[in-house]
C-alpha positions as CSV (number, residue, x, y, z in Angstrom):
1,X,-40.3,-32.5,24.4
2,X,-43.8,-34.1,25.8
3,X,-43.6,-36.7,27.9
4,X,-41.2,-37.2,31.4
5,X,-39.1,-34.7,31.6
6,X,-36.9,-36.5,33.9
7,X,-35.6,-39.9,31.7
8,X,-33.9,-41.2,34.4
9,X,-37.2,-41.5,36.9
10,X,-37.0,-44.6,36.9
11,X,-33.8,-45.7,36.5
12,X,-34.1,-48.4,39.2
13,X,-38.0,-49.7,37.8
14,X,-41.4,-48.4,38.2
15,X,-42.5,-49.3,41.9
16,X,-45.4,-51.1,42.0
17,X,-45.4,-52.5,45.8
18,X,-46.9,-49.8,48.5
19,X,-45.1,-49.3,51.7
20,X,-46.7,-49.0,55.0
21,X,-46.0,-45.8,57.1
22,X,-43.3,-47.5,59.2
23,X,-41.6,-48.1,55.9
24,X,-42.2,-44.6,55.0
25,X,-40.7,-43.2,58.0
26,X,-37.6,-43.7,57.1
27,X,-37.9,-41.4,54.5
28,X,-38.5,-38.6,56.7
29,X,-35.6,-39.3,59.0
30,X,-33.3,-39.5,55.9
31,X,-33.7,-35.6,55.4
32,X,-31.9,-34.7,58.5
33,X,-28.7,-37.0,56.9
34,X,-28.4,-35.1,53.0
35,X,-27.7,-32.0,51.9
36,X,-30.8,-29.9,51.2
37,X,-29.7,-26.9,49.6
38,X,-31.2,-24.0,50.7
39,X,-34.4,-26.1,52.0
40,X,-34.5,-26.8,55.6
41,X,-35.4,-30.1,57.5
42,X,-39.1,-29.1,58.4
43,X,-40.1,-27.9,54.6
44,X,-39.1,-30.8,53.1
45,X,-40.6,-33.3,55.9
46,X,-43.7,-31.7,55.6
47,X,-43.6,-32.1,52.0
48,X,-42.9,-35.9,52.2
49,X,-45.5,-36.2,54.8
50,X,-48.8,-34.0,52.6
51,X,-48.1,-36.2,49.4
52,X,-48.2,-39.1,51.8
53,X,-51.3,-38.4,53.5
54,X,-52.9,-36.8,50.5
55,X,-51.9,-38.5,47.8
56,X,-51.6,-35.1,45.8
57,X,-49.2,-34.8,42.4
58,X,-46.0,-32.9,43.4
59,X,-47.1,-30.2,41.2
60,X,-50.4,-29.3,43.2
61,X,-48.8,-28.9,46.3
62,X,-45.8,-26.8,45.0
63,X,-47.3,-25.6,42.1
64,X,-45.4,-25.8,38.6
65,X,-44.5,-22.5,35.8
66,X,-45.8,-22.3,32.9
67,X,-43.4,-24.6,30.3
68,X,-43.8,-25.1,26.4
69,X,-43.6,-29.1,25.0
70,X,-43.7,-30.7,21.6
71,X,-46.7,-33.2,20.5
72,X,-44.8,-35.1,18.0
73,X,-46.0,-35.9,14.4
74,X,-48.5,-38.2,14.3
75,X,-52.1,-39.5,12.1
76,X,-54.0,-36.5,13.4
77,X,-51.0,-33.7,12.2
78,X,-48.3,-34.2,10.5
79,X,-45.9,-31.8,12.1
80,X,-45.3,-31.3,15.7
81,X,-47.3,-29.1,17.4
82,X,-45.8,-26.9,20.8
83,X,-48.0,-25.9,23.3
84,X,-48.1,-24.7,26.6
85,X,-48.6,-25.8,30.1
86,X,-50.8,-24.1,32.3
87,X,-48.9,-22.5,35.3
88,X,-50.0,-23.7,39.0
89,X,-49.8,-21.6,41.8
90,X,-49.1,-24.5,44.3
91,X,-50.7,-24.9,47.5
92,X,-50.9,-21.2,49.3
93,X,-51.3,-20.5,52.8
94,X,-54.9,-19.9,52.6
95,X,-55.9,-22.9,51.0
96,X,-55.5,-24.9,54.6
97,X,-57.8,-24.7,57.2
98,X,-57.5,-25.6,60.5
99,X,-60.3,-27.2,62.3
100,X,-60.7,-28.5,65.9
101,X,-58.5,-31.5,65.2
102,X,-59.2,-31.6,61.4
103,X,-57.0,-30.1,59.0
104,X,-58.6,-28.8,55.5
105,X,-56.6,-28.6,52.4
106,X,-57.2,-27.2,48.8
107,X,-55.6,-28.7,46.2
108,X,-56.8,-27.9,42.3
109,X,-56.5,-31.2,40.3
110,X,-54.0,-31.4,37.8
111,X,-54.9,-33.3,34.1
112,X,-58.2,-32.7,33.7
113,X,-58.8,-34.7,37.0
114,X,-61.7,-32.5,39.3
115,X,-61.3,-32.0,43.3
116,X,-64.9,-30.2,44.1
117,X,-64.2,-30.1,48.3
118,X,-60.9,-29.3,50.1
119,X,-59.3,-32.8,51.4
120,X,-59.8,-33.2,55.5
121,X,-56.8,-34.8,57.6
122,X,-57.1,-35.7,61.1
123,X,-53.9,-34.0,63.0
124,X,-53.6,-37.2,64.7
125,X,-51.8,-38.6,62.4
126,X,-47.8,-39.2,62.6
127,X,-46.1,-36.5,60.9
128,X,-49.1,-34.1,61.0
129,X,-47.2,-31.7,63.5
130,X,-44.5,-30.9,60.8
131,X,-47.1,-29.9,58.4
132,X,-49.1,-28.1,60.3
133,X,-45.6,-26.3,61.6
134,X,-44.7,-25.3,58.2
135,X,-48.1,-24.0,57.8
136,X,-48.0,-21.9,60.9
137,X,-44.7,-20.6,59.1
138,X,-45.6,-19.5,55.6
139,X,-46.8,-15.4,55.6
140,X,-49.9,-14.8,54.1
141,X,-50.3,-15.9,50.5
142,X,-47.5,-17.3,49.7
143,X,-47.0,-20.8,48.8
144,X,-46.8,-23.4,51.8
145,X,-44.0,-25.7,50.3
146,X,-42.0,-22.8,48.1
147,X,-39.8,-26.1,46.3
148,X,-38.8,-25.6,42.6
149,X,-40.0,-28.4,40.5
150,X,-36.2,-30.0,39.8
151,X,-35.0,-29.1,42.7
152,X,-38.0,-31.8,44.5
153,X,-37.2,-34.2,42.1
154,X,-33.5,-34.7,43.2
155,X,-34.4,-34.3,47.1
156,X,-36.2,-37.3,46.7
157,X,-33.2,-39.0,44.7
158,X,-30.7,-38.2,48.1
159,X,-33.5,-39.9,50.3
160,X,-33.9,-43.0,48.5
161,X,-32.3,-43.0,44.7
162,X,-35.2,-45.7,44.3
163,X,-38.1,-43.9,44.9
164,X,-40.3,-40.7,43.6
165,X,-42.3,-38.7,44.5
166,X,-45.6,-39.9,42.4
167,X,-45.0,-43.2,44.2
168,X,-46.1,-41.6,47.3
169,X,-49.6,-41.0,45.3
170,X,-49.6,-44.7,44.0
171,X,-48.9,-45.6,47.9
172,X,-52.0,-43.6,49.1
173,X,-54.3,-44.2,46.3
174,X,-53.4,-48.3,46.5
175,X,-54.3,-48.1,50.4
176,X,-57.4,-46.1,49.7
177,X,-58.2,-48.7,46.9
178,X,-57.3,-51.4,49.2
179,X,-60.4,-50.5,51.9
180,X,-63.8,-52.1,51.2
181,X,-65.5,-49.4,53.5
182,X,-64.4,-46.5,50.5
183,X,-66.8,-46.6,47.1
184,X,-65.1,-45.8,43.8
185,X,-66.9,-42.4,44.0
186,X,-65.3,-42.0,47.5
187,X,-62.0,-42.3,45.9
188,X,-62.5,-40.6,42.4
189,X,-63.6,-37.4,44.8
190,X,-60.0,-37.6,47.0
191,X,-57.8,-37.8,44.4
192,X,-59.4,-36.4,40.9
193,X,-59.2,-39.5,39.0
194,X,-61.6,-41.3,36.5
195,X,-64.0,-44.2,37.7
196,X,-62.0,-46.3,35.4
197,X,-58.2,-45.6,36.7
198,X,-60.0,-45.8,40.7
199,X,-60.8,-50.0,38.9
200,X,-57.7,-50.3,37.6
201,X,-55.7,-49.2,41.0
202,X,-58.7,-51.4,42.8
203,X,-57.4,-54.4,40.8
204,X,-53.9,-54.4,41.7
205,X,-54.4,-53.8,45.3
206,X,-56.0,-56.7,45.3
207,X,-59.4,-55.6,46.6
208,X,-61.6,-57.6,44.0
209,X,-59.6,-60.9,44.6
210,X,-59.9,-60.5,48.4
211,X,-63.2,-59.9,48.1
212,X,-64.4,-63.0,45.7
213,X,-62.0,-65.3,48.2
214,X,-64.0,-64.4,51.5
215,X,-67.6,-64.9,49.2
216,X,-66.0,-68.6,48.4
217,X,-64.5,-69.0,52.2
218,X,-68.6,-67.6,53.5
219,X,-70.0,-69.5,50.5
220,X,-68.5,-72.8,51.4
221,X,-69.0,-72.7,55.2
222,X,-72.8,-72.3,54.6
223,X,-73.0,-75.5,52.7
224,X,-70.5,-77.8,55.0
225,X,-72.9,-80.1,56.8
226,X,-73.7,-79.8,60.6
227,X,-71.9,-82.5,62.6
């Protein structure tokens, strides 16, 4: 069946509120208190932490198998119609570079979204050891974050039954919306999307209001009379 594969998601409410990073450590020190399965601590920190810092779908960093769904009847066909997904291959240990103290990823863009340059994170960073450990890890082509698509899913529901893991793209691109020193283009380059979703993400973080409120505050102060 098209559509979220997972009904219960979000059981608990679509978030719509970014955290900041001390709010998202908790997150990573959660892992160390669940049961992981046959994951250990570091590949599932470091997961947390590149689709914090990167603001990647879950699918382009651990890649997704080829699945069939259903377009239901509708005014342009009357039956439903199966297709196919394409298969992802994930994030593989060549597709990160290592830099100086600048780490380079390559991440293919998932719905029709277009990445043309691999994304560059500063290893400064908190959390940026653990991914670049798991890098250091993974043989040669093979994927960095080997995570079955379920299996991420309910890891994140034993961290925080709250949460997802596309939230921690809404938290990046919302912060990335959020600073007046990145253009629209900036943004559409990081993370794929259309001009018009970059607005729509620009709007709720509140960027345009804050923006119109210091032109009033700058406005106003010009006028006031010298006393």
């Amino acid at each position: 069946m098209r559509g979220n594969p997972y009904p219960h998601r979000y059981k608990h409410g679509k978030q719509k509120k970014a955290i900041t990073l001390e709010q998202f450590k908790p997150m990573i020190d959660k892992v160390d208190q669940i049961d992981l399965g046959k994951y250990n601590p570091l590949t599932v920190k470091s997961f947390l932490a590149v689709l914090y810092w990167c603001g990647l779908r879950k699918t382009e960093v651990h890649g997704s198998k080829r699945h069939r769904y259903v377009c239901p009847s509708c005014k342009r066909h009357e039956q439903p119609i199966a297709k196919y997904t394409e298969a992802i291959p994930g994030i593989l240990k060549e597709d990160i570079e290592v830099k100086g103290d600048m780490m380079f990823i390559e991440a293919v863009a998932r719905k029709h979204g277009k990445r043309e340059a691999p994304l560059e994170l500063w290893l400064g960073f908190p959390f940026m050891d653990l991914i670049l450990e798991q890098w250091k890890r993974t043989p040669p082509k093979q994927r960095v974050w080997p995570i079955a698509e379920w299996d991420s899913w309910n890891l994140m529901k034993k961290i925080d039954k709250k949460k997802y893991l596309h939230y921690l793209r809404f938290v990046r691109i919302t912060e990335l919306c959020a600073n007046p020193k990145l253009s629209v283009a900036d943004i559409c380059s990081w993370t794929g999307l259309t001009p018009q979703t970059i607005n729509d993400y620009m709007e709720r973080s509140g960027r345009f209001i804050k923006r119109t409120a210091q032109a009033m505050r700058e406005q106003y102060e010009r006028a006031m009379p010298i006393t």
